[in-house]
C-alpha positions as CSV (number, residue, x, y, z in Angstrom):
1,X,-153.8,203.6,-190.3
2,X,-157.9,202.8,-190.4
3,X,-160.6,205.1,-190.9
4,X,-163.2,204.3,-188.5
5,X,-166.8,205.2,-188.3
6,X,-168.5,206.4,-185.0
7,X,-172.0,206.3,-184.5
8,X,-173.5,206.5,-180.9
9,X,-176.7,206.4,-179.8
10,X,-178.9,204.8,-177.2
11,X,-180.2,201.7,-179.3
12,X,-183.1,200.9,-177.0
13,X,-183.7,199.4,-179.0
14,X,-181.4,199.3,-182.0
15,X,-183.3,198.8,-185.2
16,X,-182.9,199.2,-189.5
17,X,-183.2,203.0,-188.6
18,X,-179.6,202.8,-187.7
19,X,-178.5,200.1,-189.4
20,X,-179.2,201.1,-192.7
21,X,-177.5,204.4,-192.6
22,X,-174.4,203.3,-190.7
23,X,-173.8,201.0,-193.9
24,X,-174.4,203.5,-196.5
25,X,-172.1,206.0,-194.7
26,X,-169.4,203.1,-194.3
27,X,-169.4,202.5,-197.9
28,X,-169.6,206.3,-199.6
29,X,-166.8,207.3,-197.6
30,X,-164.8,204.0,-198.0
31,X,-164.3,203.2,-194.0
32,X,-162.2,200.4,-193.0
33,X,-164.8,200.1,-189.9
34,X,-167.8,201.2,-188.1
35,X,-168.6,201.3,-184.5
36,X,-171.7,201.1,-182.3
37,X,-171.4,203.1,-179.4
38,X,-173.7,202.4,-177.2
39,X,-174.2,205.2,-174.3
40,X,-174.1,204.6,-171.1
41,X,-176.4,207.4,-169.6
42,X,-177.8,209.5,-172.3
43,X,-177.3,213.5,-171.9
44,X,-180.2,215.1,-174.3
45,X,-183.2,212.7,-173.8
46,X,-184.7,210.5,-171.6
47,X,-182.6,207.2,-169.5
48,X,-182.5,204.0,-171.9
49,X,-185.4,201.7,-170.8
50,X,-183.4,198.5,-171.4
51,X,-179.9,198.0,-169.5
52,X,-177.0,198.7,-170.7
53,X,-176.1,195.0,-171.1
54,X,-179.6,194.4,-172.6
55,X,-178.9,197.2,-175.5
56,X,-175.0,196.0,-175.9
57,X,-176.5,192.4,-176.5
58,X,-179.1,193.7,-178.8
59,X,-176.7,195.7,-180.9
60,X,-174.1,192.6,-181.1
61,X,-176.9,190.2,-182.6
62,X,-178.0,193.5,-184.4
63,X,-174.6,193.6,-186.5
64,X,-173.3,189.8,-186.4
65,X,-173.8,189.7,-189.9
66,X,-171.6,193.0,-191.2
67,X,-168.1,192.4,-190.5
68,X,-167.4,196.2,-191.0
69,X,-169.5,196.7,-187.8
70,X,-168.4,196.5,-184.5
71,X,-169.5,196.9,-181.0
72,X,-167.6,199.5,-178.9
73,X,-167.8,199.5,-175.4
74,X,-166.3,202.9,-173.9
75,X,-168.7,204.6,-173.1
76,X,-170.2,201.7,-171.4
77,X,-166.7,200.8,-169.1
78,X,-166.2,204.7,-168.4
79,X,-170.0,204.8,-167.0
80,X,-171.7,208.4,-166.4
81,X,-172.7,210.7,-168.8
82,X,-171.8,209.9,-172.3
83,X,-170.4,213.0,-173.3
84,X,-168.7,212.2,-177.6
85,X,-166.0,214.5,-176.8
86,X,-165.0,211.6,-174.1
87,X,-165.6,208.9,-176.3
88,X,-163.1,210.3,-178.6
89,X,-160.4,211.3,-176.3
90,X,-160.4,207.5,-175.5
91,X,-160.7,206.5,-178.8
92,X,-157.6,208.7,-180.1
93,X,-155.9,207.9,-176.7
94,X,-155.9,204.1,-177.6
95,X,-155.8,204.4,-181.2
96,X,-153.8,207.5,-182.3
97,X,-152.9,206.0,-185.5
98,X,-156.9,206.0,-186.7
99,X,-158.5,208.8,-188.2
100,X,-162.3,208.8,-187.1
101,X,-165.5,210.1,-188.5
102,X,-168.3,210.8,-186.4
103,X,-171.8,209.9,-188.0
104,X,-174.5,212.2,-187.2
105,X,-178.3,213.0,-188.7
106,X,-179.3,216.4,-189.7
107,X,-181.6,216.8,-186.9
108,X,-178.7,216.4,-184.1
109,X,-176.3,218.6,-186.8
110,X,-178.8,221.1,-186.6
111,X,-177.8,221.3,-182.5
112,X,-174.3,220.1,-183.0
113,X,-173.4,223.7,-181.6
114,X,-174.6,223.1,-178.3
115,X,-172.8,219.8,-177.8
116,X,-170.3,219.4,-174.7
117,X,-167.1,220.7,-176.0
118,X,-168.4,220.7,-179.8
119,X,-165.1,222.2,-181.2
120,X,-162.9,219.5,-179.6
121,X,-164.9,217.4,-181.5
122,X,-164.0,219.2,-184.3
123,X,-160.5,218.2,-183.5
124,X,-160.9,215.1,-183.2
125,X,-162.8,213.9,-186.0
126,X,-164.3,215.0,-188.9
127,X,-168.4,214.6,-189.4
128,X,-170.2,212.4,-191.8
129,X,-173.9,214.0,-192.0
130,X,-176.4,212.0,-193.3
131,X,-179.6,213.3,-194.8
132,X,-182.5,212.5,-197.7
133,X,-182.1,213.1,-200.7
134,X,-184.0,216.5,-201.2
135,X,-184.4,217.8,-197.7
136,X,-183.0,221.5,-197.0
137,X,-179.4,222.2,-195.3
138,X,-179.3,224.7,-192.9
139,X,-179.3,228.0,-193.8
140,X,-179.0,230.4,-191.3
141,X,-177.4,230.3,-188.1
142,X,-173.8,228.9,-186.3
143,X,-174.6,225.3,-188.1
144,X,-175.0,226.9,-191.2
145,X,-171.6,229.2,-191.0
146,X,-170.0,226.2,-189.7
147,X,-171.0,224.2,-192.8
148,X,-169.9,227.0,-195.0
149,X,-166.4,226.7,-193.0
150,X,-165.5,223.2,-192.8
151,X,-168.3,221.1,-195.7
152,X,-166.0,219.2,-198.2
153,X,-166.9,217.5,-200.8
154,X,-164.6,214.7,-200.0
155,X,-162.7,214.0,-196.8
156,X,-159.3,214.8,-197.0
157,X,-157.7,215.6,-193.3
158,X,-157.6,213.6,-190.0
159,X,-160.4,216.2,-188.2
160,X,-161.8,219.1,-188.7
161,X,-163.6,218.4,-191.8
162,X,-168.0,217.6,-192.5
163,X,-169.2,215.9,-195.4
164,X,-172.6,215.4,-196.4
165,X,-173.8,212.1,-197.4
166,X,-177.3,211.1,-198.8
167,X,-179.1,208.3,-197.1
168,X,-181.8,206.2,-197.2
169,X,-183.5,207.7,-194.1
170,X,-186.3,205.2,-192.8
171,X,-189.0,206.5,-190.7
172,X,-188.3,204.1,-187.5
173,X,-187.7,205.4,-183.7
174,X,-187.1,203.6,-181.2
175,X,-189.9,205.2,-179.6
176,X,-192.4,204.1,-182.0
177,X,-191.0,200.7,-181.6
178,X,-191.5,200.7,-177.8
179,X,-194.9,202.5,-177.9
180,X,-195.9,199.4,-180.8
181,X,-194.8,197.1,-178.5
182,X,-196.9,198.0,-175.6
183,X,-199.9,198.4,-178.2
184,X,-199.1,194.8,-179.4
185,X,-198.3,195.4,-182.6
186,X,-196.3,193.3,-184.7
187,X,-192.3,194.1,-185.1
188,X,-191.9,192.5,-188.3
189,X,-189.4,194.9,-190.9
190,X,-188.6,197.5,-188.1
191,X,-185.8,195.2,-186.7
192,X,-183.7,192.3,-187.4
193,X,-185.1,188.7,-186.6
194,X,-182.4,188.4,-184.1
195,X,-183.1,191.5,-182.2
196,X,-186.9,190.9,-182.4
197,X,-186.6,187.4,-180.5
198,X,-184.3,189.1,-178.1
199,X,-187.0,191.6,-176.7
200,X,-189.7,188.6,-176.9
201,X,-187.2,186.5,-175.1
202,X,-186.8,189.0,-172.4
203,X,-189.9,190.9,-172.7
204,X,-188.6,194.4,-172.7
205,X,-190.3,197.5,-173.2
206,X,-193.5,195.5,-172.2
207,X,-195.3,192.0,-173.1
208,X,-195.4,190.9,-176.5
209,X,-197.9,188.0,-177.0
């Protein structure tokens, strides 16, 4: 049995923002694994920019270097709306011996309750949240009860469970780094050398000179 890490997201394009976090999550809560999961169409905000091969290359150069990350592909093969609930249907479907933990931020916590199917989730996996140091929990509404309900200060069952863990939380979007691009700023620190000569190589989200 593994304990594997799920963190989805768009990645368009994937930068330290994610990275960073992902790894400190993977070691505080001592997973055997963590996986990328890039979405194929995107159900809260706007359509990727880059293709999905584009963003699945990106996030492969992104992690060569960890060898407890790993590109998963589901919700890329399975096409339409990336619902998580899906993702981890096919993920316990495949896997039944893992237990997963789904990596979230406080900001999409804050909404977890109108997720698609948000209690399966629940049944699925249990939540790593991530947060800085300092910042206020929720403290009113169905987030909070449900933190009151299921927060542990350790992970201890195969779902159903949400720990908090303290991150260092960088200030980098992907949308800054596609609005810098088109200004022609430089990408330097926001990304890894691979990733920035990707973009440059195929000129996505606008020239860079």
């Amino acid at each position: 049995m593994a304990k594997i890490g799920i963190n989805g997201g768009s990645f368009d394009p994937i930068h330290f923002g994610h990275l960073r976090p992902a790894l400190e999550v993977t070691e505080a809560l001592g997973l055997d694994e963590m996986r990328f999961v890039p979405a194929f169409q995107t159900v809260h905000r706007d359509q990727p920019q880059a293709s999905a091969d584009q963003r699945c290359e990106m996030v492969q150069l992104a992690i060569a270097s960890q060898p407890l990350f790993r590109l998963e592909l589901c919700e890329i093969e399975r096409q339409g709306p990336s619902f998580m609930v899906d993702t981890l249907q096919t993920l316990a479907q495949r896997e039944p011996e893992n237990e997963r933990v789904l990596m979230m931020g406080m900001d999409a916590f804050s909404h977890f309750h109108r997720w698609h199917k948000w209690q399966e989730i629940l049944q699925l996996a249990n939540l790593a949240v991530t947060f800085r140091p300092g910042a206020a929990l929720p403290s009113q509404g169905k987030v909070a009860a449900l933190l009151v309900e299921r927060q542990v200060s350790q992970l201890s069952q195969p779902a159903g469970q949400i720990q908090l863990v303290p991150v260092t939380q960088l200030d980098i979007s992907s949308t800054k780094i596609r609005q810098l691009i088109q200004a022609g700023g430089a990408l330097d620190y926001l990304m890894p050398p691979s990733v920035i000569d990707y973009v440059k190589q195929h000129t996505l989200y606008g020239r860079i000179e």
